[in-house]
Structures are given as structure tokens and as C-alpha cells.
C-alpha positions in Angstrom: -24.0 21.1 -5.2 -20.4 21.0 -5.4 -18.6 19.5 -8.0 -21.9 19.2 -10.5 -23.6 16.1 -12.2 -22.0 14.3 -14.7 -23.5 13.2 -17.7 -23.1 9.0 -18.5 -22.5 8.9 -22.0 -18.5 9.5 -22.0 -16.7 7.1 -19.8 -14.2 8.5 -17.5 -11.3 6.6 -19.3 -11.8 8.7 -22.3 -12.3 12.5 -20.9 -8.9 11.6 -18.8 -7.6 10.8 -21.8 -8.8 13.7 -24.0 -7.5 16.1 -21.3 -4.4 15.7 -22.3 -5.2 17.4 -25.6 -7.8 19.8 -24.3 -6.5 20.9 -20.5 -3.3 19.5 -19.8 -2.9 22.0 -16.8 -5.4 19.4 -14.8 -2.8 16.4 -15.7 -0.2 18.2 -14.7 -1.8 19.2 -11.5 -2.9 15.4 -10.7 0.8 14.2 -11.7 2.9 16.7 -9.8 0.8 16.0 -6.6 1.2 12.0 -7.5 4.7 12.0 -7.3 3.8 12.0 -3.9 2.5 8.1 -4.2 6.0 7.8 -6.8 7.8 8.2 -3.0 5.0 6.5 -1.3 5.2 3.3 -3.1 9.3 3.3 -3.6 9.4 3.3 -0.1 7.6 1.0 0.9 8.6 -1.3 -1.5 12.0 -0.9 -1.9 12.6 -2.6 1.7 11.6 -5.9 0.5 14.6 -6.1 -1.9 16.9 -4.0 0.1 16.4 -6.3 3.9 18.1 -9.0 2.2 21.0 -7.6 1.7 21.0 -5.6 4.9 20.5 -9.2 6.5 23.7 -10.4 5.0 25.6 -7.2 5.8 24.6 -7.0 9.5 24.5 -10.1 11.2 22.2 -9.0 14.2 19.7 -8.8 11.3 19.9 -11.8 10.3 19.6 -13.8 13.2 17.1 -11.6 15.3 13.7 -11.3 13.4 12.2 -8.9 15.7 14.9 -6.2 13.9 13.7 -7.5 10.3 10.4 -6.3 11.3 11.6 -3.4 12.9 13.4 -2.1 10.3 10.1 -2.7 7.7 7.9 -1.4 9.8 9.1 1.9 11.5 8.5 3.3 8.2 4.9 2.6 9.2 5.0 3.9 12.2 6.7 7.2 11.4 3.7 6.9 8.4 0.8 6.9 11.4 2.4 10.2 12.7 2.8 11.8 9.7 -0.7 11.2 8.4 -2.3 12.5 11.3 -0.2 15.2 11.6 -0.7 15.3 8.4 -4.7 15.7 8.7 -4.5 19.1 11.1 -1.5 20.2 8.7 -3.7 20.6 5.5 -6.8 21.8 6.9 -4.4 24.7 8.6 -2.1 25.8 6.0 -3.6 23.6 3.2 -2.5 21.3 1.1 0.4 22.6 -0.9 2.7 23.3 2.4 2.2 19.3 3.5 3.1 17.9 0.0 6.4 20.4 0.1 7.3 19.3 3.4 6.5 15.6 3.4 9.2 15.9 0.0 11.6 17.4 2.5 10.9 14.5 5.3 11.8 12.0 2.4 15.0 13.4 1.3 16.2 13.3 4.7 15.4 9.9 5.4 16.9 8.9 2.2 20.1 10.2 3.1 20.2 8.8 6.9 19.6 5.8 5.4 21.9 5.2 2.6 24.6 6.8 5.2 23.6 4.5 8.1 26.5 2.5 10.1 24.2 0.1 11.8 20.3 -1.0 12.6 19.5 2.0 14.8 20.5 4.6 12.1 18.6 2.6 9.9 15.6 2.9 11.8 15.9 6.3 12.2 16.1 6.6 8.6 13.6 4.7 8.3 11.3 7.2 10.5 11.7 10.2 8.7 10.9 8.5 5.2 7.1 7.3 7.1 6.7 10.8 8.3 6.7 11.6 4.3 4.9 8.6 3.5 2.2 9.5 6.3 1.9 12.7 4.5 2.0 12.0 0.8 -1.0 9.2 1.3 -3.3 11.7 2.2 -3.1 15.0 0.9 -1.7 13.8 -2.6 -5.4 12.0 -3.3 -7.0 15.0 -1.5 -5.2 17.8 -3.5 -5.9 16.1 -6.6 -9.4 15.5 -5.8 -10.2 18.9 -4.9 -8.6 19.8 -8.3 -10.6 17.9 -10.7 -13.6 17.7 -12.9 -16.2 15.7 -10.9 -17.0 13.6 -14.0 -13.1 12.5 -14.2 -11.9 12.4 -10.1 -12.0 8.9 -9.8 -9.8 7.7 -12.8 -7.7 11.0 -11.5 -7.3 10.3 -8.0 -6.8 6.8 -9.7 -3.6 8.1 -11.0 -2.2 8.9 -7.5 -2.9 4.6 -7.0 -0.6 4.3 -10.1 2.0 6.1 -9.2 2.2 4.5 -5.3 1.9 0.6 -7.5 4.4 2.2 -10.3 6.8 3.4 -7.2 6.4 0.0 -5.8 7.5 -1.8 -9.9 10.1 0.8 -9.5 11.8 -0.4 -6.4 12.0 -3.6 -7.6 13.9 -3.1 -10.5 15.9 -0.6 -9.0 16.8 -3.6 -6.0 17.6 -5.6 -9.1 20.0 -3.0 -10.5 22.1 -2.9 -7.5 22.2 -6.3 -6.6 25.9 -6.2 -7.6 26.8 -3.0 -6.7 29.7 -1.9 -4.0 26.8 -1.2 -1.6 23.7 -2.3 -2.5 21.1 -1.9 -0.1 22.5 1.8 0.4 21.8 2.5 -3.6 18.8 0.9 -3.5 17.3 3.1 -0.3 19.5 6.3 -1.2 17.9 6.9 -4.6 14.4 8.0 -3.3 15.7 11.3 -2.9 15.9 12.0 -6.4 11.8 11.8 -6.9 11.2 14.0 -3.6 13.5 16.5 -5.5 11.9 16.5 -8.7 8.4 16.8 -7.1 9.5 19.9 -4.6 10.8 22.0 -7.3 7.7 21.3 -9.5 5.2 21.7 -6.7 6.7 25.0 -5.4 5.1 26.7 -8.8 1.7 24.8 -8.9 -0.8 26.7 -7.1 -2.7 25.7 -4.1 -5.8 23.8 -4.0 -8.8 25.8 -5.0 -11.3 24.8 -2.9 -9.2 25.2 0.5 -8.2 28.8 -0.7 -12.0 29.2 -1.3 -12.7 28.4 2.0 -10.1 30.4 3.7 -12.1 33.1 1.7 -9.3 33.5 -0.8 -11.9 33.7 -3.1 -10.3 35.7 -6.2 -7.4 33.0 -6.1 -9.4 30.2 -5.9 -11.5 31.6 -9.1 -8.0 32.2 -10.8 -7.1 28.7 -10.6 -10.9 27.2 -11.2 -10.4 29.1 -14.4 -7.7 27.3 -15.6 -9.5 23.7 -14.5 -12.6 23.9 -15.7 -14.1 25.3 -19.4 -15.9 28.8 -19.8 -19.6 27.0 -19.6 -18.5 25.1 -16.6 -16.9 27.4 -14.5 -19.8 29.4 -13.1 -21.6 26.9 -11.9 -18.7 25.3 -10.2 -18.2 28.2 -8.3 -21.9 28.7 -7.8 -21.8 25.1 -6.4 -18.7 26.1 -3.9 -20.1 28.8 -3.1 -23.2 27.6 -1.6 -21.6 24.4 -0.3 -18.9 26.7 2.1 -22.3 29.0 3.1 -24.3 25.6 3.6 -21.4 25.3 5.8 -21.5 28.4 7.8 -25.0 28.4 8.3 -25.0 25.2 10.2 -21.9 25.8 12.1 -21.5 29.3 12.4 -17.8 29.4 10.8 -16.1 27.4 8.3 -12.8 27.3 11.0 -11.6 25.3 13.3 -13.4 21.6 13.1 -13.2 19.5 16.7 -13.5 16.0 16.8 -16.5 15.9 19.0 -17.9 17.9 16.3 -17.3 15.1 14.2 -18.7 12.3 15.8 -22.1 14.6 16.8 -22.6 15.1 12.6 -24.5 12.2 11.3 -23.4 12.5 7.8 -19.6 12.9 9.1 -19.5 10.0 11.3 -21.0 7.9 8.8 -18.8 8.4 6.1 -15.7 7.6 8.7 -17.6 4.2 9.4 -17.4 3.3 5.9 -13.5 5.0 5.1 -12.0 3.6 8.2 -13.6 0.3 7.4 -11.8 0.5 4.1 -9.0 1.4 5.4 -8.7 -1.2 8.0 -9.7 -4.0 6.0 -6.9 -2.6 2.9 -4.5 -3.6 5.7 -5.8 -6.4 7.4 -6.5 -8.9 4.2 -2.4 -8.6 4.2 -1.2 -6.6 1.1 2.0 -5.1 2.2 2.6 -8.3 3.3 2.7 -9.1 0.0 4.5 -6.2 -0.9 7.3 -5.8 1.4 7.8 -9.2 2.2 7.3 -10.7 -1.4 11.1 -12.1 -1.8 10.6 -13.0 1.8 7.3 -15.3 1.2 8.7 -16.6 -2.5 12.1 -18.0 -0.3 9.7 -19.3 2.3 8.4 -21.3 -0.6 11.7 -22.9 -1.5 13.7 -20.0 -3.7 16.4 -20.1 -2.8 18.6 -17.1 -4.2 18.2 -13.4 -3.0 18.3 -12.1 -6.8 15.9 -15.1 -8.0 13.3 -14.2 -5.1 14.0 -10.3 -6.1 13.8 -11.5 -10.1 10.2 -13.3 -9.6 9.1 -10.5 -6.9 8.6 -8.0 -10.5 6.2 -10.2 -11.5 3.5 -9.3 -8.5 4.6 -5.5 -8.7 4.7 -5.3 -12.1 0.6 -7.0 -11.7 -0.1 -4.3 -9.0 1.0 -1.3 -11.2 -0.6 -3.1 -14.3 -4.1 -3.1 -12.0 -4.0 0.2 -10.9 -3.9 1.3 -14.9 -7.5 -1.1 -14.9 -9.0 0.6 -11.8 -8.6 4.0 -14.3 -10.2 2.6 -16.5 -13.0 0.5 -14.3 -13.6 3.2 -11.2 -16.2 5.6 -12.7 -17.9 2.8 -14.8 -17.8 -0.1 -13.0 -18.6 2.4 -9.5 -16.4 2.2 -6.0 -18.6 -0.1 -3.9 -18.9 -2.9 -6.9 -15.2 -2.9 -7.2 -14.3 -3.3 -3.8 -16.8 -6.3 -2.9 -15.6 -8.2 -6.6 -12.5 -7.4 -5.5 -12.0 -8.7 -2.1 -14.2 -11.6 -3.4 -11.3 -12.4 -5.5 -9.0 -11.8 -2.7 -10.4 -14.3 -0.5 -9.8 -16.8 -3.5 -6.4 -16.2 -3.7 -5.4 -16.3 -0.4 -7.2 -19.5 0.1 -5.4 -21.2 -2.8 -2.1 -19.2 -0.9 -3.1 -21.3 2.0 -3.4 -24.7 0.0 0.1 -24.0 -1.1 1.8 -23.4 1.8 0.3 -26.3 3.9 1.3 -28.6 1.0 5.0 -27.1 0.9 5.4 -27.1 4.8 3.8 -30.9 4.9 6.2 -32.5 2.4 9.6 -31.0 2.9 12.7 -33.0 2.0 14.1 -35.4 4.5 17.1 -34.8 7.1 20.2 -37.2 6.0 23.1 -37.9 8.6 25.9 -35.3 7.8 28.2 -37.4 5.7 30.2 -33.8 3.6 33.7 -34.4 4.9 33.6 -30.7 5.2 30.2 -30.1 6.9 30.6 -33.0 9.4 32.0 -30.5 12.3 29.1 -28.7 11.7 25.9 -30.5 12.2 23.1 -28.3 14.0 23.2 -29.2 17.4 19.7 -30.0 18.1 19.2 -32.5 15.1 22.5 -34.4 16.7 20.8 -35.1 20.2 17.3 -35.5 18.9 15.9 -38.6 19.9 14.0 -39.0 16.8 16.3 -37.4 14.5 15.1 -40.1 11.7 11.6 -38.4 11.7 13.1 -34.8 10.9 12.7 -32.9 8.0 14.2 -29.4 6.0 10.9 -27.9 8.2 12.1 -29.4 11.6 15.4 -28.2 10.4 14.7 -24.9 10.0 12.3 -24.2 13.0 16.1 -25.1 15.5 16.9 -22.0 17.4 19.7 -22.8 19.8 21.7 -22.1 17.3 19.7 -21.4 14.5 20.4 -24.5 11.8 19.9 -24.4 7.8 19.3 -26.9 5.1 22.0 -28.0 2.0 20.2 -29.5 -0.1 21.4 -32.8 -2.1 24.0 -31.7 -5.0 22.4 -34.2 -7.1 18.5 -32.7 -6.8 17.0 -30.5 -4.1 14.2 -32.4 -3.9 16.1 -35.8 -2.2 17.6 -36.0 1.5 20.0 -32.9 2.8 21.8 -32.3 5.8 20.8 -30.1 8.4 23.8 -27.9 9.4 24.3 -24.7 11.5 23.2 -21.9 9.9 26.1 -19.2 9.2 28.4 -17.3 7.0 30.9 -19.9 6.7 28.6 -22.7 6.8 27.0 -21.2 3.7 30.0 -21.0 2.0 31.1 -24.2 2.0 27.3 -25.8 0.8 27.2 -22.8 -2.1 30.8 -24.1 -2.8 29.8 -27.7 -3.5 27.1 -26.4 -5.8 24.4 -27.0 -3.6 21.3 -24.9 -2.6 21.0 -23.5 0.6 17.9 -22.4 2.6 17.1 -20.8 6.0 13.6 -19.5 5.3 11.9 -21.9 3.4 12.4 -25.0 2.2 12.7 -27.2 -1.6 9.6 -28.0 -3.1 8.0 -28.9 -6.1 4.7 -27.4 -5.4 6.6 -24.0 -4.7 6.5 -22.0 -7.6 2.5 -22.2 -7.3 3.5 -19.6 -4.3 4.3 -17.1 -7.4 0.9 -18.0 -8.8 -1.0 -17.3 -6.3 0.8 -13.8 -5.3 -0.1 -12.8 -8.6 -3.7 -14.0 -8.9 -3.6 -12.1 -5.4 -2.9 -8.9 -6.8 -4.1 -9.3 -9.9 -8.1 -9.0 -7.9 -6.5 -6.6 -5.2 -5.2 -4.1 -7.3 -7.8 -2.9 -9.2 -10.5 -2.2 -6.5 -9.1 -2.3 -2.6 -5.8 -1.0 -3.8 -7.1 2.5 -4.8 -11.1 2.3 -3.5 -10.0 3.1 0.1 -8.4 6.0 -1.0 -10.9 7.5 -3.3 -13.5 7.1 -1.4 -12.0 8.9 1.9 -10.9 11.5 -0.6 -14.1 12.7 -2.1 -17.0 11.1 0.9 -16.7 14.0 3.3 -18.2 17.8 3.3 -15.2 20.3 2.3 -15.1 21.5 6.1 -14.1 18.6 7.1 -11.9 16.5 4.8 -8.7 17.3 5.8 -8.9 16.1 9.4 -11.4 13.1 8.1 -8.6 12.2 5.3 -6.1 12.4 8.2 -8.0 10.4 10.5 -8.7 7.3 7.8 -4.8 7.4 6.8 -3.5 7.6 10.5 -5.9 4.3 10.9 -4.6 2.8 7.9 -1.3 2.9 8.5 -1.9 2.0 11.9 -3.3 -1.2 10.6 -0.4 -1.7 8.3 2.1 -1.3 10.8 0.4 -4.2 12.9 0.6 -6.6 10.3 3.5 -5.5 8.9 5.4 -6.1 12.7 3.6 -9.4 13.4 3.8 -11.3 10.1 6.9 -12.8 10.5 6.3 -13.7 14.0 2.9 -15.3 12.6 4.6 -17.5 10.4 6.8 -19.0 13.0 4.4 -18.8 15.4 1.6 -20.4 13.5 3.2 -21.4 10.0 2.5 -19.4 6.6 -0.5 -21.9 5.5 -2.8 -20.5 8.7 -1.1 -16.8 8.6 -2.5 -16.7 5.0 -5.9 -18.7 6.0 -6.5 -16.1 8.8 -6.0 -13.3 6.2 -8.7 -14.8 4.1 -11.4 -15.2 6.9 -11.0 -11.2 7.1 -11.3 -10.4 3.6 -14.6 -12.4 3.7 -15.8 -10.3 6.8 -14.3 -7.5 4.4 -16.7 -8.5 1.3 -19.8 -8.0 3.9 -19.1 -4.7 5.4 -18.4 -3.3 1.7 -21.5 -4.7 0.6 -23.7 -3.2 4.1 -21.8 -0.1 4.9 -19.6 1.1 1.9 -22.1 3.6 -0.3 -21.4 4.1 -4.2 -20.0 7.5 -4.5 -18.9 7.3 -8.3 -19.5 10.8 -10.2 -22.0 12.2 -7.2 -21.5 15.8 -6.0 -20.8 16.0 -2.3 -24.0 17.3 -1.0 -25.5 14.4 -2.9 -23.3 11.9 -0.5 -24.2 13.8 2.2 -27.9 12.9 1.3 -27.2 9.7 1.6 -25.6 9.2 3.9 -28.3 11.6 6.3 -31.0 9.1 4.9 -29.6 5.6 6.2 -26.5 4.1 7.5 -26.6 0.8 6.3 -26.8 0.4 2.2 -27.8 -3.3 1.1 -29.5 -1.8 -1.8 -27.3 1.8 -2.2 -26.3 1.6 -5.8 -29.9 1.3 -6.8 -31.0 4.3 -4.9 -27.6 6.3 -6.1 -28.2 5.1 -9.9 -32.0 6.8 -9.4 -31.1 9.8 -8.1 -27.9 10.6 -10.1 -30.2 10.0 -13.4 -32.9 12.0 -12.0 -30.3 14.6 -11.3 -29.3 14.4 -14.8 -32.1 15.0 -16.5 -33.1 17.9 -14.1 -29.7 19.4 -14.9 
């Protein structure tokens, strides 16, 4: 059986740990390859930090929302195409080639966009860098996967997570390093070519993974490189295991080439394990964390902060939480098992999102009330539709900001944000003039003293998502399919994935005006509790099982109320036989 058994007395934690005394080749494998999530997660984060600024430097950004979310999202688009090109890619020329030219899609979407004149150039940009993303989310887990110790993959392919949450810490600060440079938002998206640099020139002298050259019947090359992975004692009866697993495959197939999707859906075992990793996937997306993540500034102004760099400042704190959990799920995902994690975690989830919701209603509900414009200096510019309102006395900073013809903001009282402001039209020069009297001005959300609970419950979001559906989804897709077919299987959960990404991503702004924060969080939460259910009825516990003994499982039932028990009987029975 591929991969072997591993014995339960040393955790996982500790033999990742101790390999970088005894077999740091294996570490150095699982890093290069993760520098792959590095770009992943800059990426994708960076945009949060660097869409203000592009707001304030193109004015068709600012006003039009639908190019806000254009301009996040195309990444995810571009993503959906590279993933699933991504799928057929590896399984053809393996993995090695896809890594080396998903680095080369990212440096040229760095440069487009750090060169870009305008919003289409942008988006072009914008495009390429999803094509690398698209790329990097599924054969980095996969490569590393198929190039470590069975006993150790999780907390490996765990690393990968890191480095995608680290990426993500990274772009923040890096947003907060540029904040007052000539420039900005061009620094802030430029830089990402540096990492797909670095990880090209190491990648183009780390071998290929050994189990796809194994099955392309490169065996003598794939020996060479198990050699190097696994000890003396070991290595036999890995290749033993792979051995039999690519003739199991054979036998039932006739060939161990070209895999057709019908042929997917007509394997039990197959389509099984792509119910439960495109469930994952889906519901990764759909419980809203890059939401969270590239809108973070975005939802902390919503909740009355005010200041791009104060939004950007407290933003570190939730990235900094989601690297900080991916370092836990190391630690936690071959003790604590992958199924366990993901249902405590979306548990947690469906906590935070409901204290999320509490906040926002509150916030929304008891805004600061609308005073007649009485600034000798603003008076010629009082929003239009507060002016001919019949019941002007009943508005609020909310009523305010919800005006569209023209848009109107809110200047706050000079004396505290909290009392009466004036509702003005919402531009450059308008700005000036309330920033000039040393007052607060707001356009996305508005002053509260409930607010900063917004920051609270971002973190306490994270702080349960991180840990399991952060980096479950992806270990689990990476390790729950036969070899033959986990390239396209890998390619077909990360297309779906950032499929679902890209619909949230594009529609969440439009949610909150459409339906307010409060309910777009609340209708998050009612599909992380669906989430918790499916996990708990369709998700099996793959932690430290050899492939054919997933397979097994997976033959035997679809739907696994009590899978852990039957996995913890068999792995020890396995044990002991070993």
C-alpha cells in the first residue's frame, strides 16, 4: 500500500521537526515547492491594502464598485483557469513544469501591474498573476505530498498553508511599507515578482516528483530521488508499495495513461472522494474567508475606521492570526486528524460570524445623526438628496452614506465623532476641506463605539478558521485520490474552489449594499453550519492512512457518521500487522 503505515507514538510535529537534522533534502523539497503558496497568499492579499490607494488614484474606482470587485476578483478568475489547466498540465508533463511556469505567469502579472496606466491594465495584470495562483494552489500541495514520508505529509503539506497565510502577513506589511511611497499601490503589487524569481531558480535544480516519474515508468529516477527521501530500512518497501499501487492500477484499467472524466465519475472510490474534496472546497469559500482577507481594511472602515493606514495597521492583526494558525494546524493535523479539525473548526466559525453579525446590526442601527450643514466652507456643498428629503430630520451617517445621485459622505463633529455631522458630497475636494478642520471623514462606514468589536470578531474568525478549513481542504484533495488520478482530481477541486472564491469575492460588496453587512455575515454563518454537517457525514479521516487504505474506505460506504472509529481500528490493526 502506498505510502506505508505509520506508527502513533511520535507526533508528526516532532519527526518534521527532527528532519531538519536528519533529512533536510525533504524540507527543502516541501519549502521550494511552497514558495508557491509565498505567491499564492501575497497575491491575494496584497489587494486589500493596495485597492485603497488605487481608489484614491483613479477616480472611476472609487465611485464605481462593480470595478473594486473587478479588480479583486479577476485574479480569481484567471485562478479558475489556471487551476484547471493546471490539473491536465501535471498529470501530462508533471508537476515540476506547472510550478516553473505558474512562477513565470506571476512575474508577468507583477510587472503589468505595477506598470499599469489605468483599471483595464490593471485587470489584465491582474489575470496573469490568477493563472499563477490557479496553478501554485494545486500542484505545490500535490508535489509536496507525493514527496513526503506518509507519517509526516500532513504537517508537510501543512507548510504549503503556512506559506499561502505567511504570503498573506507579508502583503500587509509590505502595503504598510509603502503607504508613503511615490507610488504606492504599484510597490506594493510590483514586489511579487521577487518570490516567483527566487522560487524558479531554486525549482529548476529540484528534481521532479517521484511518484509521477514512477508512473511515467521513469522508474530508475524515481528510485534515485526516493533514495534521498526516505532512510535505507524504508525505502524498499516504499517502492514495493508504489510499485504494486501503479500495477493495481493497470490491472484495472489497462494503462496507467490518459484518465477521462467519465472515467472518473464511473469509479466509486474516485467519485467519492471528489464528493467530500469539492465539498471542502466549496464550503472554504462559501463561509466567506477571502472576504475576510481581501476586503479586511474594507470591512474594518465599514465599521467606522476611518483612515486607510489605521484600517491597513489593524488589518496585521487578522493576517498575522491566520499565519499564526496555520503554524497550529502543523502541529494539530496528524494528531488531532483532518475530519475533527474541520467540523471544530467551522463550529467555531459559525460563532464568529454570528457575533460578526451582532456587530454590524448594532453599528448600522445606531449611527450618528445628520446636522444641517452649518461649516461656512461646506455649506455649498451639502449632498443633494439630504437637502430635498422630506424627512431630512430622521437621517443618519447610514442614510448618508447609502445617497447615490451623487454619492454623499459623512464629517464627523470636530469636537467627537460620535455627536451630530454633516452629510456632504462625497469628493476629493470635499474631503479636503473636513480633513482640513480636523475632522474624520467616512464614505464606507460610519462612527461607532461598538466598532472596534468588528476587529474582535475578525480575529476570533480566523483564529477557528485557520487552523482546520484553512489548510484541511487542501490536504485532503492532495493525498484522498489513487496516484492515476490526482492530478486531474487536484485540478478539478482547485478549479471549483476558486470558482467559489471568485463568486463571493465579486458579489460581497454588492451584498453589503444590497442587504447590509449584518445579513451578508449572518448568511455566511447559516453555510458554515450546513458546512459542520457535511464534514461530519461525508468528509472521511484520512490522517497517516496509505492510499489504498482510503480507497477501502471509501469502496465500503459513502456516508461516514462514525468514519474515525472505523479508521482508528483499522489503522491500529494495520499497525500491529506491520
Amino acid at each position: 500500500m502506498e505510502g506505508g503505515v505509520p506508527t502513533a507514538d511520535v507526533s508528526a510535529f516532532k519527526e518534521c521537526f527532527a528532519l531538519t537534522w536528519k533529512n533536510p533534502y525533504v524540507l527543502r523539497l516541501a519549502f521550494s515547492a511552497g514558495i508557491g503558496g509565498l505567491l499564492f497568499g501575497y497575491d491575494t492579499g496584497v489587494i486589500s491594502g493596495a485597492l485603497l490607494y488605487i481608489r484614491d488614484n483613479f477616480d472611476e474606482v472609487d465611485r464605481k464598485t462593480y470595478l473594486q470587485e473587478t479588480i479583486v476578483s479577476m485574479a480569481v478568475a484567471g485562478a479558475i483557469i489556471g487551476a484547471a489547466v493546471g490539473g491536465w498540465l501535471n498529470d501530462r508533463y508533471g508537476r515540476k513544469p506547472a510550478l516553473l511556469l505558474g512562477d513565470i505567469l506571476f512575474f508577468i502579472g507583477a510587472v503589468i501591474m505595477a506598470a499599469a496606466n489605468g483599471p483595464p491594465l490593471l485587470i489584465v495584470g491582474r489575470i496573469f498573476v490568477g493563472f499563477g495562483v490557479g496553478m501554485a494552489s494545486m500542484t505545490a500541495p500535490l508535489y509536496i505530498s507525493e514527496a513526503s514520508p506518509a507519517k509526516i505529509r500532513g504537517a508537510l503539506v501543512s507548510t504549503n498553508a503556512f506559506l499561502i497565510t505567511g504570503g498573506q502577513f507579508l502583503s500587509y506589511l509590505i502595503n504598510l511599507a509603502f503607504t508613503q511611497a511615490p507610488g504606492t499601490w504599484r510597490w506594493m503589487l510590483g514586489v511579487a515578482a521577487l518570490p516567483a524569481l527566487v522560487q524558479f531558480a531554486l525549482m529548476v535544480f529540484l528534481p521532479e516528483s517521484p511518484r509521477w516519474l514512477y508512473r511515467k515508468g521513469r522508474k530508475e529516477e524515481a528510485k534515485a530521488i526516493l533514495e534521498k527521501i526516505y532512510s535505507a530500512d524504508q525505502l524498499e518497501t516504499e517502492t514495493q508499495a508504489l510499485h504494486e499501487s501503479v500495477e493495481a492500477e493497470i490491472k484495472e484499467t489497462g494503462t496507467a495513461g490518459k484518465v477521462t472524466y467519465k472515467e472518473l465519475w464511473r469509479t466509486k472510490t474516485v467519485r467519492r472522494g471528489l464528493i467530500a474534496g469539492i465539498g471542502l472546497m466549496i464550503f472554504q469559500q462559501c463561509v466567506g474567508i477571502n472576504t475576510v482577507m481581501y476586503y479586511s481594511p474594507t470591512i474594518i472602515q465599514l465599521a467606522g475606521i476611518a483612515g486607510n493606514q489605521t484600517a491597513l495597521l489593524l488589518s496585521l492583526v487578522t493576517s498575522g492570526l491566520n499565519a499564526l494558525g496555520s503554524i497550529v494546524s502543523i502541529f494539530l493535523i496528524d494528531r488531532t486528524g483532518r475530519r475533527k479539525l474541520a467540523a471544530a473548526s467551522l463550529s467555531g466559525v459559525v460563532i464568529a460570524l454570528a457575533i460578526l453579525s451582532g456587530i454590524f446590526y448594532h453599528t448600522t442601527t445606531h449611527s450618528p445623526e445628520i446636522t444641517p450643514t452649518v461649516t461656512s466652507n461646506l455649506i455649498d456643498y451639502t449632498c443633494p438628496d439630504y437637502s430635498s428629503a422630506a424627512n431630512a430630520n430622521s437621517w443618519d451617517c447610514m442614510k448618508c452614506l447609502k445617497a447615490s445621485s451623487p454619492e454623499c459622505g459623512f464629517c464627523a463633529s470636530a469636537t467627537n465623532k460620535l455627536w451630530p455631522g454633516e452629510c456632504v458630497i462625497s469628493n476629493d475636494t470635499v474631503k479636503d476641506i473636513c480633513q482640513g478642520d480636523h475632522r474624520l471623514w467616512y464614505t464606507r462606514g460610519c462612527p461607532s463605539k461598538t466598532g472596534w468589536l468588528a476587529l474582535a470578531g475578525l480575529a476570533l474568525y480566523i483564529i477557528f478558521f485557520s487552523p482546520g478549513m484553512g489548510t484541511v481542504p487542501w490536504i485532503v484533495n492532495s493525498e484522498i485520490y489513487p496516484l492515476r488520478y490526482r492530478g486531474i482530481c487536484g485540478g478539478i477541486a482547485a478549479t471549483v474552489n476558486w470558482s467559489a472564491n471568485l463568486i463571493v469575492a465579486q458579489s460581497f460588496l454588492s451584498l453589503t449594499k444590497a442587504i447590509g453587512t449584518s445579513f451578508t455575515f449572518l448568511m455566511f454563518g447559516v453555510i458554515a453550519v450546513i458546512g459542520v454537517c457535511f464534514v461530519l457525514i461525508c468528509v472521511p479521516e484520512t490522517k497517516g492512512l496509505p492510499i489504498e487504505e482510503i480507497e477501502n474506505m471509501l469502496q465500503d460506504r459513502a456516508i461516514h457518521l462514525k468514519f474515525w472509529k472505523k479508521s482508528s481500528a483499522n489503522l491500529e490493526k494495520n499497525v500491529q500487522i506491520t
